[in-house]
FIBADO-301882 format. One record per residue (C-alpha): x, z, y. Coordinates in steps of 0.05 Angstrom, whole numbers, always signed. Example, Ala and Ser with C-alpha at 12.3 -4.5 7.8 and 13.67 -1.06 7.14 Angstrom:
BEGIN
<atom c1="+246" c3="+156" c2="-90"/>
<atom c1="+273" c3="+143" c2="-21"/>
This chain:
BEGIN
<atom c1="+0" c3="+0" c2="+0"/>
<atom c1="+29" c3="-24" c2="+73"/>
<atom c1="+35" c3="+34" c2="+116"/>
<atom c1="+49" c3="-12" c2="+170"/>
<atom c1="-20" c3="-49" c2="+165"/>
<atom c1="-49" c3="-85" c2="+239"/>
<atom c1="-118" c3="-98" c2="+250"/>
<atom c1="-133" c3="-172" c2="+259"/>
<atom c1="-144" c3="-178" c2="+339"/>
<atom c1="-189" c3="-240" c2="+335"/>
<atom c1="-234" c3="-201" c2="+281"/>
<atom c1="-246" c3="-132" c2="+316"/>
<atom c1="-256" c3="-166" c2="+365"/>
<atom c1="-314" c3="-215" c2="+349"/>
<atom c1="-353" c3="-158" c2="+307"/>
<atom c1="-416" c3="-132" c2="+349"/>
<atom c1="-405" c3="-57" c2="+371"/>
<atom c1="-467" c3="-12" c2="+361"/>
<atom c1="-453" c3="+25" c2="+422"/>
<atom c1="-499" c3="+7" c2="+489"/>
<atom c1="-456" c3="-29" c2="+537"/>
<atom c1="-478" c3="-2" c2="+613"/>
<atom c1="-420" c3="+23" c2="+653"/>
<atom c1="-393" c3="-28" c2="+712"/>
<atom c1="-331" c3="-14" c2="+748"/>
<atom c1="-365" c3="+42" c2="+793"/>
<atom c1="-376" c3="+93" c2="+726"/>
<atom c1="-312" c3="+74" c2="+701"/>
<atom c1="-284" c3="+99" c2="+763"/>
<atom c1="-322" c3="+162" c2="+767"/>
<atom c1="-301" c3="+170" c2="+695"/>
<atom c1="-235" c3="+174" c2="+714"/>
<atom c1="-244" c3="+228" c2="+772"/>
<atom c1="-286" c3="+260" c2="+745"/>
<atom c1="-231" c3="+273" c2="+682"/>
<atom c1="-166" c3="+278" c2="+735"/>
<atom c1="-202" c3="+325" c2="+786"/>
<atom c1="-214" c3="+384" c2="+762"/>
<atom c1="-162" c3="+447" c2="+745"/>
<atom c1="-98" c3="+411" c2="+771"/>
<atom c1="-124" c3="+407" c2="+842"/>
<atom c1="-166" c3="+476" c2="+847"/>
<atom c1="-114" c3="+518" c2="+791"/>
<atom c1="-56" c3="+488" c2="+778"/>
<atom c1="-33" c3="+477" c2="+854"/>
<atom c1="-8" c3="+551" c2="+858"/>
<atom c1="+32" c3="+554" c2="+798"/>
<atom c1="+63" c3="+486" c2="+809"/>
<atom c1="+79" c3="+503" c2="+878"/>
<atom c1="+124" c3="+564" c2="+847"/>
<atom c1="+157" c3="+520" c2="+795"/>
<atom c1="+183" c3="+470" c2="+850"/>
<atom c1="+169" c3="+502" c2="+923"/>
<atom c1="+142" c3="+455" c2="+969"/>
<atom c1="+169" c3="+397" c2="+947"/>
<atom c1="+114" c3="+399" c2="+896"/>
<atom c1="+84" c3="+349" c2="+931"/>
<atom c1="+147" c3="+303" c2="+901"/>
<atom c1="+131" c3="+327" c2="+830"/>
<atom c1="+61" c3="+301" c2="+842"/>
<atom c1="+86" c3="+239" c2="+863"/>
<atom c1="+129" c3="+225" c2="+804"/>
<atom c1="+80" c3="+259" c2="+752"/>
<atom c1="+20" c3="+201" c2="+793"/>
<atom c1="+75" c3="+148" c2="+788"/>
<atom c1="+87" c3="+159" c2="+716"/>
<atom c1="+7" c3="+154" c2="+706"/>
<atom c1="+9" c3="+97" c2="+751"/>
<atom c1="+63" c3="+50" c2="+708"/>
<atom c1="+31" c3="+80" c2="+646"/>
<atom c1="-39" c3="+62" c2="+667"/>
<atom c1="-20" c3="-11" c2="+685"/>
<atom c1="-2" c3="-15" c2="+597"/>
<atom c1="-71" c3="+11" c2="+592"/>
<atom c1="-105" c3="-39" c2="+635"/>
<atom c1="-69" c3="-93" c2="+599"/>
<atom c1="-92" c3="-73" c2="+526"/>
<atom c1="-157" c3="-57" c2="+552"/>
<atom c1="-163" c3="-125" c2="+569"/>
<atom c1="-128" c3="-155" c2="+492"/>
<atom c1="-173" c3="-104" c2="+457"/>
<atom c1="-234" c3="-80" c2="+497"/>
<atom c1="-260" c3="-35" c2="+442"/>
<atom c1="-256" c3="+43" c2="+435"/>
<atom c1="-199" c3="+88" c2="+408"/>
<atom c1="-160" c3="+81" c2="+468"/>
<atom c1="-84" c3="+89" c2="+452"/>
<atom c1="-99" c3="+93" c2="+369"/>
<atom c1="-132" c3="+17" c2="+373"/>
<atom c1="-79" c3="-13" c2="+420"/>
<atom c1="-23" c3="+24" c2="+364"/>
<atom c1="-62" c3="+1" c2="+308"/>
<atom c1="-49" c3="-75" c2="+330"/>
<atom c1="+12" c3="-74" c2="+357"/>
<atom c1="+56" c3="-29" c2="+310"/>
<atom c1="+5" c3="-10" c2="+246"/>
<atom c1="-34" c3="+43" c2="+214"/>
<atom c1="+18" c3="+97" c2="+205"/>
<atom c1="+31" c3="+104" c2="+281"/>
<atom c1="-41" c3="+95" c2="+302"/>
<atom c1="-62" c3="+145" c2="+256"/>
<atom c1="-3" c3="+199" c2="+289"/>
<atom c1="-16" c3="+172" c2="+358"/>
<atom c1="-94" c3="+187" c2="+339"/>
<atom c1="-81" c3="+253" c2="+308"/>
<atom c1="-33" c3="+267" c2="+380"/>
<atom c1="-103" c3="+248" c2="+429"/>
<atom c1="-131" c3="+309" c2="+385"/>
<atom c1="-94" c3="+353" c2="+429"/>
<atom c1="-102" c3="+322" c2="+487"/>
<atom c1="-175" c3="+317" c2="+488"/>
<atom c1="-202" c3="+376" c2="+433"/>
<atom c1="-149" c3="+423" c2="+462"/>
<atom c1="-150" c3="+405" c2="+531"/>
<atom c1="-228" c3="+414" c2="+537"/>
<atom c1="-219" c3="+479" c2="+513"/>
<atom c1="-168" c3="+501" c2="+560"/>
<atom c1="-203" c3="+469" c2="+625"/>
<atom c1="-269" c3="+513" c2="+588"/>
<atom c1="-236" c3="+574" c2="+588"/>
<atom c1="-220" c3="+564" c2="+663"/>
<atom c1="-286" c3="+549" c2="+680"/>
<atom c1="-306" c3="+607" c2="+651"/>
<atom c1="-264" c3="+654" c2="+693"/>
<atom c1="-290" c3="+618" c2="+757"/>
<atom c1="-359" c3="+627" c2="+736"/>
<atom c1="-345" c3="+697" c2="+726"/>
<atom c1="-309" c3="+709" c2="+797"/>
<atom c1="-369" c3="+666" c2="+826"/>
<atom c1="-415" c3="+716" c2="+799"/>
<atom c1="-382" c3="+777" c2="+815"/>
<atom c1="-386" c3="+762" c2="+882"/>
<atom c1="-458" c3="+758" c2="+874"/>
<atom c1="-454" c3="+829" c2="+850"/>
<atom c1="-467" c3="+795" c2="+775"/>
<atom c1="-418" c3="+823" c2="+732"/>
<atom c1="-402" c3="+799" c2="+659"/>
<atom c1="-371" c3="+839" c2="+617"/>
<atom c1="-293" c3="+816" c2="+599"/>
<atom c1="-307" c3="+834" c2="+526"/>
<atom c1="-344" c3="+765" c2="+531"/>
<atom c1="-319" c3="+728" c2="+579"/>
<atom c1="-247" c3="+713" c2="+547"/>
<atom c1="-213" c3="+709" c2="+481"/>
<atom c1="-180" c3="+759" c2="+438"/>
<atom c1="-111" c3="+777" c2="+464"/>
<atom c1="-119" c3="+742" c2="+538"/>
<atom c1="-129" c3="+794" c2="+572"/>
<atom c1="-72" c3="+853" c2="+576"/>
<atom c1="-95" c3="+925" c2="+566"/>
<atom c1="-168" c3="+898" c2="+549"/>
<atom c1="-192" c3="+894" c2="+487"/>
<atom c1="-236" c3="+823" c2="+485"/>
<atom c1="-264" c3="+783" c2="+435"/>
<atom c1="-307" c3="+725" c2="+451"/>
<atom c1="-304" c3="+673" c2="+506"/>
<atom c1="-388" c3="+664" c2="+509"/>
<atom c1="-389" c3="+626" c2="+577"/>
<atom c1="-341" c3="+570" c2="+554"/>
<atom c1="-374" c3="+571" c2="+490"/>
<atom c1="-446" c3="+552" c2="+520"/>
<atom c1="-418" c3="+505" c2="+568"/>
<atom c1="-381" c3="+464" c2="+514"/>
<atom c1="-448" c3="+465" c2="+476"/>
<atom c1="-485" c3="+437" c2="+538"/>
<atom c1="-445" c3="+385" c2="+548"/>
<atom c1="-430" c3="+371" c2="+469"/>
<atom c1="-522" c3="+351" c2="+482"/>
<atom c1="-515" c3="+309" c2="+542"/>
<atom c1="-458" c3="+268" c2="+501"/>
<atom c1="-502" c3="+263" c2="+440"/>
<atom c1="-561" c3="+246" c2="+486"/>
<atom c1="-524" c3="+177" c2="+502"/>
<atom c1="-479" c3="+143" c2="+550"/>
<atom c1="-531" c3="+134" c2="+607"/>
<atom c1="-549" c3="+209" c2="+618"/>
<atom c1="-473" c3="+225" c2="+611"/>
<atom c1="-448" c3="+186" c2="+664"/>
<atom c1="-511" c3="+194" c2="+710"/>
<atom c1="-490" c3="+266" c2="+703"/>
<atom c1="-420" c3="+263" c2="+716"/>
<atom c1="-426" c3="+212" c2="+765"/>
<atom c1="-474" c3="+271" c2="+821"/>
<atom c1="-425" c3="+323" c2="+804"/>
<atom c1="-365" c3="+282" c2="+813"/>
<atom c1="-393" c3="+261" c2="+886"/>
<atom c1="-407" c3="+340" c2="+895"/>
<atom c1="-333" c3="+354" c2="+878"/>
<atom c1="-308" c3="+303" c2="+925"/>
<atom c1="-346" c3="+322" c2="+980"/>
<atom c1="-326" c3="+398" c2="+968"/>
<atom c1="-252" c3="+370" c2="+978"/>
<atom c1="-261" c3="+338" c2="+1030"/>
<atom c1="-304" c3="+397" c2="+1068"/>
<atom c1="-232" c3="+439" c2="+1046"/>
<atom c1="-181" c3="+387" c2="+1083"/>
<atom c1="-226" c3="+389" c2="+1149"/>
<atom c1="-231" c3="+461" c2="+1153"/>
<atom c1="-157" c3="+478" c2="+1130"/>
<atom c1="-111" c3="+426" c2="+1159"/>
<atom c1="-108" c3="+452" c2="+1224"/>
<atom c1="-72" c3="+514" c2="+1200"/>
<atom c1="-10" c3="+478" c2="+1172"/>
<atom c1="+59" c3="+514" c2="+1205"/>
<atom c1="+112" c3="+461" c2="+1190"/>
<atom c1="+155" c3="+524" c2="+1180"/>
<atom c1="+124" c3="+545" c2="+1113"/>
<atom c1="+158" c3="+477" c2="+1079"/>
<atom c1="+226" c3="+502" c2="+1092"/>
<atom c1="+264" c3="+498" c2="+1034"/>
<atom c1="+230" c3="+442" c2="+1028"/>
<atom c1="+266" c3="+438" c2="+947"/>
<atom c1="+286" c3="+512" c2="+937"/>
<atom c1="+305" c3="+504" c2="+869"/>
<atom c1="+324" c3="+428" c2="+878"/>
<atom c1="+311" c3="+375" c2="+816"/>
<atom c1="+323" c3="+423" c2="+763"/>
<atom c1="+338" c3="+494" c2="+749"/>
<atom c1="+335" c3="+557" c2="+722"/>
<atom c1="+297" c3="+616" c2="+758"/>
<atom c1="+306" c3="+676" c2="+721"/>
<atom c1="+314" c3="+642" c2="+654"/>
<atom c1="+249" c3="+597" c2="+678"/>
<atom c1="+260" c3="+521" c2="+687"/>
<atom c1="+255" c3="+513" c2="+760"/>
<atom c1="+249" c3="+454" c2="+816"/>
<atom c1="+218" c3="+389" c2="+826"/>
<atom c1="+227" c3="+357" c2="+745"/>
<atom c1="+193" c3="+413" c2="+714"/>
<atom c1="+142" c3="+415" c2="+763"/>
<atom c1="+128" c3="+347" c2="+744"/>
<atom c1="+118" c3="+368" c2="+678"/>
<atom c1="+70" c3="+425" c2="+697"/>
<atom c1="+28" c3="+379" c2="+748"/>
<atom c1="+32" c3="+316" c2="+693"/>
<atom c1="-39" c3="+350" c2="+657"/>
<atom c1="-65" c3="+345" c2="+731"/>
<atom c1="-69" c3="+268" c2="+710"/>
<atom c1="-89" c3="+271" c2="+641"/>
<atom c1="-149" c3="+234" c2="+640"/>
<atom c1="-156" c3="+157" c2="+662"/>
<atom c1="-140" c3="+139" c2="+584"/>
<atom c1="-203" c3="+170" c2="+568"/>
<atom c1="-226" c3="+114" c2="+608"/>
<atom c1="-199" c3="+55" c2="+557"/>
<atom c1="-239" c3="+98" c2="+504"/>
<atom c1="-304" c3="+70" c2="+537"/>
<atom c1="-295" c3="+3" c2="+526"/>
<atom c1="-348" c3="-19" c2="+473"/>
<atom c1="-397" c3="+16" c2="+523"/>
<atom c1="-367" c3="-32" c2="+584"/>
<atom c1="-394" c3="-92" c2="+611"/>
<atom c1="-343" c3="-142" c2="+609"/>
<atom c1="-286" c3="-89" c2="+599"/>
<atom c1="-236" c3="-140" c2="+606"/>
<atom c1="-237" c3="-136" c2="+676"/>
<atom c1="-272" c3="-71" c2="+695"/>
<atom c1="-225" c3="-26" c2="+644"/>
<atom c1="-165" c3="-33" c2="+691"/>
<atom c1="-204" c3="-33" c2="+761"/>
<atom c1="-233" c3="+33" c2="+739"/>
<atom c1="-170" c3="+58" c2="+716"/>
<atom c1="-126" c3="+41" c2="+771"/>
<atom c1="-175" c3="+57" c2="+822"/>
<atom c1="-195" c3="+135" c2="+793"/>
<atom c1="-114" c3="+139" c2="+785"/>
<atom c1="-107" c3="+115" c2="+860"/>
<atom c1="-163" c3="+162" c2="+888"/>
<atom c1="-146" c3="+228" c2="+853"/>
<atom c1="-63" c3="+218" c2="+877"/>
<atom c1="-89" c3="+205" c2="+948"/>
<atom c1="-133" c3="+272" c2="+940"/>
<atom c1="-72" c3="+308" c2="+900"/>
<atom c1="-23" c3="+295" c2="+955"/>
<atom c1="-67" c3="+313" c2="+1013"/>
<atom c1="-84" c3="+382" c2="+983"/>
<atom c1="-18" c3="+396" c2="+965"/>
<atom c1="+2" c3="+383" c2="+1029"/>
<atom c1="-48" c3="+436" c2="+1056"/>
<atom c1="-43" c3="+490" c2="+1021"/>
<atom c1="+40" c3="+491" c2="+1015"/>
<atom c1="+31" c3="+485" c2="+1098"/>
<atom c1="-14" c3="+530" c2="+1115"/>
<atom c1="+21" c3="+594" c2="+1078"/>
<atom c1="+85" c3="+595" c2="+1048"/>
<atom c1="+86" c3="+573" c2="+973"/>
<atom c1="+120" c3="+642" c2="+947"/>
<atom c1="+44" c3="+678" c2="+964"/>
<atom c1="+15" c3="+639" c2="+916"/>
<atom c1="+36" c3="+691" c2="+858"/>
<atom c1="-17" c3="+726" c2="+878"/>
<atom c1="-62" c3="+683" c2="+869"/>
<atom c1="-55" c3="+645" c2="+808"/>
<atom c1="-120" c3="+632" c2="+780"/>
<atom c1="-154" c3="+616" c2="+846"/>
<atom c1="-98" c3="+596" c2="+900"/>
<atom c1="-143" c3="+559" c2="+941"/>
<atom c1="-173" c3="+630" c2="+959"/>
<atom c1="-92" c3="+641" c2="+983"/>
<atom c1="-111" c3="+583" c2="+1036"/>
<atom c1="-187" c3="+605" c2="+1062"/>
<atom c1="-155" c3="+677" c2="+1077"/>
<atom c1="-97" c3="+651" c2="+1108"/>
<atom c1="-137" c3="+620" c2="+1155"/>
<atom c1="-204" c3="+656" c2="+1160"/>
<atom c1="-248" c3="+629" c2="+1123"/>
<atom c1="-267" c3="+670" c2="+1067"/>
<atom c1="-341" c3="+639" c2="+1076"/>
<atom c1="-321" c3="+578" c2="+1044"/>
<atom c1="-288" c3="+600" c2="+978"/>
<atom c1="-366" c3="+604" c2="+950"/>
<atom c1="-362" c3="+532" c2="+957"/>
<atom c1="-297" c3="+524" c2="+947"/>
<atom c1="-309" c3="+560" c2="+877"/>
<atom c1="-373" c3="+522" c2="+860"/>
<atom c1="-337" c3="+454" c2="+873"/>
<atom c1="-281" c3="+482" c2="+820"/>
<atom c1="-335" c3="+496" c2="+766"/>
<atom c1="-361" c3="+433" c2="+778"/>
<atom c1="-294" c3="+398" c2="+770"/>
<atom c1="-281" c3="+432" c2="+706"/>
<atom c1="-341" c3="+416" c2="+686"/>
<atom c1="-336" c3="+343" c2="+686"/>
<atom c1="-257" c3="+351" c2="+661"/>
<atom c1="-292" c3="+386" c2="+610"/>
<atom c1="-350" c3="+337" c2="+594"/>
<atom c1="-294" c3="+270" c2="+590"/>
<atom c1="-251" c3="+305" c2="+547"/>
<atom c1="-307" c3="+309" c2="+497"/>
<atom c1="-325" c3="+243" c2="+502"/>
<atom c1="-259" c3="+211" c2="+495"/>
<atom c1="-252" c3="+261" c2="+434"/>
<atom c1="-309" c3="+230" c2="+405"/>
<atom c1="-298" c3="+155" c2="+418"/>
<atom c1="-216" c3="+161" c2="+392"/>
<atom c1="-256" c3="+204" c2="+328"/>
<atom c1="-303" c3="+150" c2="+326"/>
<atom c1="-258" c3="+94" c2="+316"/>
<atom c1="-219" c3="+127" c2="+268"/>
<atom c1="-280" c3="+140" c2="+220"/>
<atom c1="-303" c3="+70" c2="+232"/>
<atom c1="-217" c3="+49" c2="+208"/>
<atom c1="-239" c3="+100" c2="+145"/>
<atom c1="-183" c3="+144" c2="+177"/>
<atom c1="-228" c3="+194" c2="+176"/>
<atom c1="-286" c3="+213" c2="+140"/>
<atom c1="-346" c3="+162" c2="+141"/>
<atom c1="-391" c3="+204" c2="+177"/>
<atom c1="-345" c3="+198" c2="+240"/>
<atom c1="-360" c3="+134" c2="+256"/>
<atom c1="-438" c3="+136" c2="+241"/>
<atom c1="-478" c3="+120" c2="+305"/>
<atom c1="-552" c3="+133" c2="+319"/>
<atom c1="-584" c3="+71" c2="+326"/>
<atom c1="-634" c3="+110" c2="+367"/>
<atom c1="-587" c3="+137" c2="+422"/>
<atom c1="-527" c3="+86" c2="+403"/>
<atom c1="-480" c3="+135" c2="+399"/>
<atom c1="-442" c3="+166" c2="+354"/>
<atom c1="-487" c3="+235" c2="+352"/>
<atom c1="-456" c3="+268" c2="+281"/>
<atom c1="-387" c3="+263" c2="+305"/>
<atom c1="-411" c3="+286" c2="+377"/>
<atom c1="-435" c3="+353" c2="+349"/>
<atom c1="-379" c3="+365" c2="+297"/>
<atom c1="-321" c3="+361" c2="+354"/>
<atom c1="-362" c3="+397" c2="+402"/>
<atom c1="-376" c3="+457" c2="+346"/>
<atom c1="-295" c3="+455" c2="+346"/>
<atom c1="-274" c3="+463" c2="+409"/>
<atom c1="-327" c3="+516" c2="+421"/>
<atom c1="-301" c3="+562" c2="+372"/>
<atom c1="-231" c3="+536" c2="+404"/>
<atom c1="-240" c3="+556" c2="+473"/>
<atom c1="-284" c3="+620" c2="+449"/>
<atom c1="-230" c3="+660" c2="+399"/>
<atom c1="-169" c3="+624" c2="+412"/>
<atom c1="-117" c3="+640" c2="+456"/>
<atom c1="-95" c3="+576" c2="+489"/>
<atom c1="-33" c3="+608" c2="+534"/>
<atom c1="+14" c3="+583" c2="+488"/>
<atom c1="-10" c3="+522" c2="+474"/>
<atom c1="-26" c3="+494" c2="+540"/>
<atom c1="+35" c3="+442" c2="+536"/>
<atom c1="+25" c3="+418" c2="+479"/>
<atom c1="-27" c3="+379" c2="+512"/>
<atom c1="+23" c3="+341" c2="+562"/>
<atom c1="+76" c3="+323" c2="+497"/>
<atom c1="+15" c3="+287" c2="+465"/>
<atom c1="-7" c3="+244" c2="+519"/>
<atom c1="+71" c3="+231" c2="+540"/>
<atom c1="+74" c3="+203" c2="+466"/>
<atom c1="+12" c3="+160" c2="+464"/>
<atom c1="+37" c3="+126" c2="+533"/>
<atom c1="+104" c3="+116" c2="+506"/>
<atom c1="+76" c3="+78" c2="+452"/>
<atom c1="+20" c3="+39" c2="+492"/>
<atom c1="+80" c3="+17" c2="+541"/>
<atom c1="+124" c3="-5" c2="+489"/>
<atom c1="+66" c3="-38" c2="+455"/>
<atom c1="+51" c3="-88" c2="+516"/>
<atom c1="+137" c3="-103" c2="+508"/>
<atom c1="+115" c3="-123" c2="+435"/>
<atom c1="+56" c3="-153" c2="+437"/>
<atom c1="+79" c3="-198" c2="+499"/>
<atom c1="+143" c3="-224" c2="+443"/>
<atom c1="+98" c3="-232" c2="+391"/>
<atom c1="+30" c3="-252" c2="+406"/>
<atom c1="+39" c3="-286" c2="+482"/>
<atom c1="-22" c3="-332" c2="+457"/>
<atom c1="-72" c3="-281" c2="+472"/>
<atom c1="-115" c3="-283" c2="+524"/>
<atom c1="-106" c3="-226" c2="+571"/>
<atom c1="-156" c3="-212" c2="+620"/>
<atom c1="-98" c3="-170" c2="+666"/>
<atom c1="-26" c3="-173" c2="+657"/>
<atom c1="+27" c3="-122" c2="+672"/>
<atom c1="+62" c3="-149" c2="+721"/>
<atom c1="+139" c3="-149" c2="+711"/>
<atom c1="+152" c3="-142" c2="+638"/>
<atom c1="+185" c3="-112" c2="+606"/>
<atom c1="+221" c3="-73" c2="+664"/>
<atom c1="+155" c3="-34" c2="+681"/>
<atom c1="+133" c3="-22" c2="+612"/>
<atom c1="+214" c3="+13" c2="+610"/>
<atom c1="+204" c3="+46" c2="+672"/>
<atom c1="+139" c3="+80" c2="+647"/>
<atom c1="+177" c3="+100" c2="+584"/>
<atom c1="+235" c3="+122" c2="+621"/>
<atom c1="+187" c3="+171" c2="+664"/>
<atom c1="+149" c3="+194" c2="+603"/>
<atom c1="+210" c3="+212" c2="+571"/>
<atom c1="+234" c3="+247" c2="+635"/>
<atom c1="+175" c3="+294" c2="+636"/>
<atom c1="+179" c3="+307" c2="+564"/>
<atom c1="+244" c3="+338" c2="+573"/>
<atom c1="+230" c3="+377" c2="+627"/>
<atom c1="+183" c3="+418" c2="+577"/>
<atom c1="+206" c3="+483" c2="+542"/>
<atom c1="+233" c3="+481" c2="+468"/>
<atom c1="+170" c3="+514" c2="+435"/>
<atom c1="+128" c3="+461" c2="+455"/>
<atom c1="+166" c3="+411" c2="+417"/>
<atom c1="+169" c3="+454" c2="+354"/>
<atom c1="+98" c3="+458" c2="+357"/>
<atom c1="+82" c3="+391" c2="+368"/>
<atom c1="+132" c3="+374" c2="+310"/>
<atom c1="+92" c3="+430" c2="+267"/>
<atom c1="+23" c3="+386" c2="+291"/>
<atom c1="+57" c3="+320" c2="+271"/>
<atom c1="+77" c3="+344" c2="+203"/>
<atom c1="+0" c3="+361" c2="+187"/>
<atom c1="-27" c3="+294" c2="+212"/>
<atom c1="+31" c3="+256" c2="+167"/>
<atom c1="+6" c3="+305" c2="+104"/>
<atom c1="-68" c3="+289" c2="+125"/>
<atom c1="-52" c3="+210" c2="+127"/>
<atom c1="-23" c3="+206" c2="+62"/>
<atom c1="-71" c3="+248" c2="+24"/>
<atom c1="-135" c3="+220" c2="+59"/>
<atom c1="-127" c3="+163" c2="+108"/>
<atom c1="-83" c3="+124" c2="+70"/>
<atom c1="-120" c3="+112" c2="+14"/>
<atom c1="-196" c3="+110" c2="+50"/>
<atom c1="-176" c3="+66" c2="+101"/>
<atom c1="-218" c3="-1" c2="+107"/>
<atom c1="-163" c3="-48" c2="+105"/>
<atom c1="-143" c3="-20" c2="+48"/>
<atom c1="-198" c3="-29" c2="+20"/>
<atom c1="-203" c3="-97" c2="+38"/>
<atom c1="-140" c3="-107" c2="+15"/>
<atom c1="-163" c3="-92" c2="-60"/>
């Protein structure tokens, strides 16, 4: 049995998909945002902004350009191969089963994991939001075991029923998910916005000075320090616009709208990225912000006053993790969906509901999971492993546009990358670059999470998968 199988492009490709095709270049967008804005711009901000100093804004900048060259490969396979699975179809055709199957089992954490995390942070704004309302949930059940030092804990409930919320709108179909999204996505934006007017005027060019106190890369009390590893850390702020490639059997003509609405959520969310790091690293100086960790926005609004407006401040952040929260399922689903359809996974994966046309049983069964994820799990540790999964699937998605341009330059490509192969390398070089600047435990876990998929493959998906099966 070839390991190394390819899907046929020009079959996939002609077969009917049983998914509803509605979203235009508008939803795709939204999609994006809706994914990228969310914790990085309301959490992550204050803990990036004592990796690096101010010259965050620079680790933004290569973490968005990184995204940028890396979304540009997307857009290009999106437009070969405009069907779901994302980075697991475009690695099935270009380099075979094997690696699709690892780079699938890698978008696991990415999406599964990461809507757990971005949950569990949605919970603790809901439960800040509250408590200023004199509504007061107990911790017991608002976080999981071992979270929370010197309290004993045992159940996240609040990012357990949000999960399960948004696990029904999925399964509903694609229309009421991205009707959703799309209102709370315009909410979120506006809530920025509402945040740059009131704050900017506060900025004391002073408070960027160091601008790079612990220059491109250092150590900080045994802590990797300056602008690289706050790359690294500020890289999951743009985790996201691949979930938009996941959507394509539910695009009209995806061969052109895929990379529009990937390039332009990617070119939004940097512009908003940049002018709120900008803010808040100007109006006080970026060392206060280890006070405020989990909410440094708040950091900002006292700084300058305005207390009043971290109610809305806080309600625009639940709503931003709430639709990080709501594309990570989806994409988990789609990528999951594709594989059961490939006989990857198990059949019932890839069964759709001709009712809803959507892929309802495999909906539910990752949603179950990453509720009992984000409820019991501690996720501290694991947070990076998120960012070495994604870094891998773009690696492979750049370096499969360098292939499939050598081998297969007779397909049709609705969008080309322009410059190849030297921005395909450039992408590659940048993902590798962030990789490094992560610690050493995340790549031993990520090797430990490799190891399972390969054992997983070779007892299941090797011998279920359909074109081995066609094969016989």
């Amino acid at each position: 049995m070839d390991i190394f199988r390819k899907k046929d492009l020009t079959k996939i490709t002609a077969n009917a998909t049983p998914l509803k095709r509605s979203l235009h270049t508008m939803d795709l967008t939204l999609l994006g945002i809706g994914e990228i804005i969310g914790t990085g711009i309301f959490v992550l901000t204050g803990k990036a902004s004592l990796t690096a100093g101010p010259s965050i804004i620079v680790s933004f900048i290569i973490a968005a350009i990184c995204c940028g060259f890396a979304g540009l490969c997307y857009g290009e396979f999106a437009s070969i191969a405009p069907i779901s699975g994302s980075a697991y179809t475009y690695s099935y055709i270009a380099f075979g089963e094997l690696i699709a199957f690892i780079i699938g089992w890698d978008l696991i954490l990415e999406y599964a994991l990461g809507a757990s995390a971005v949950a569990v942070g949605w919970s603790g704004y809901l439960v800040s939001l509250l408590h200023s309302f004199g509504i007061n949930i107990p911790i017991q059940i608002a976080s999981a075991a071992g979270t929370t030092p010197g309290v004993v804990s045992y159940f996240n409930l609040p990012a357990f029923l949000l999960i399960i919320v948004l696990t029904s709108i999925i399964a509903m179909g694609i229309n009421q998910t991205k009707k959703i999204n799309d209102i709370m996505v315009f909410v979120k934006i506006g809530v920025i916005i509402l945040f740059i007017v009131s704050t900017f005027w506060a900025i004391k060019s002073q408070n960027w000075r160091p601008f790079a106190p612990y220059g491109w890369y250092s150590f900080n009390h045994g802590i990797a320090s300056g602008i690289i590893p706050g790359a690294s850390i500020v890289f999951f702020s743009f985790i996201g616009f691949d979930a938009v490639s996941s959507s394509a059997e539910e695009t009209v003509n995806p061969s052109k709208t895929l990379p529009r609405g990937i390039m332009f959520s990617l070119l939004i969310s940097t512009v908003l990225y940049i002018l709120m790091t900008l803010i808040m690293t100007g109006v006080v100086k970026y060392t206060a912000f280890a006070q405020y960790l989990n909410d440094p926005v708040i950091a900002v609004l006292r700084s300058t006053g305005q207390t009043w407006l971290s109610v809305i401040v806080s309600f625009g952040a639940i709503l931003g993790m709430t639709t990080v929260t709501m594309v990570s399922l989806y994409g988990q689903t789609r990528i999951s969906y594709s594989m059961g359809r490939d006989g990857l996974f198990p059949k019932f994966f890839g069964d759709v509901n001709p009712k809803r046309q959507t892929p309802v049983k495999c909906t539910w069964f990752f949603g179950i999971v990453t509720t009992l994820i984000a409820g019991l799990v501690n996720l501290n540790v694991l947070s990076e492993l998120f960012n070495i999964g994604t870094l891998t699937a773009f690696i492979l998605v750049s370096a499969g546009i360098i292939w499939m341009r050598k081998k297969h330059p007779e397909i049709h490509r609705g969008f080309k990358v322009p410059g190849v192969p030297v921005v395909p390398l450039i992408s590659i070089a940048f993902c590798i670059l962030l990789i490094l600047g992560l610690n050493w435990e995340t790549w031993v876990r990520f090797l430990v999470w490799f190891v399972i998929g390969l054992v997983v493959y070779l007892l299941y998906g090797k011998r279920h998968s359909k074109l081995n099966q066609d094969a016989k």
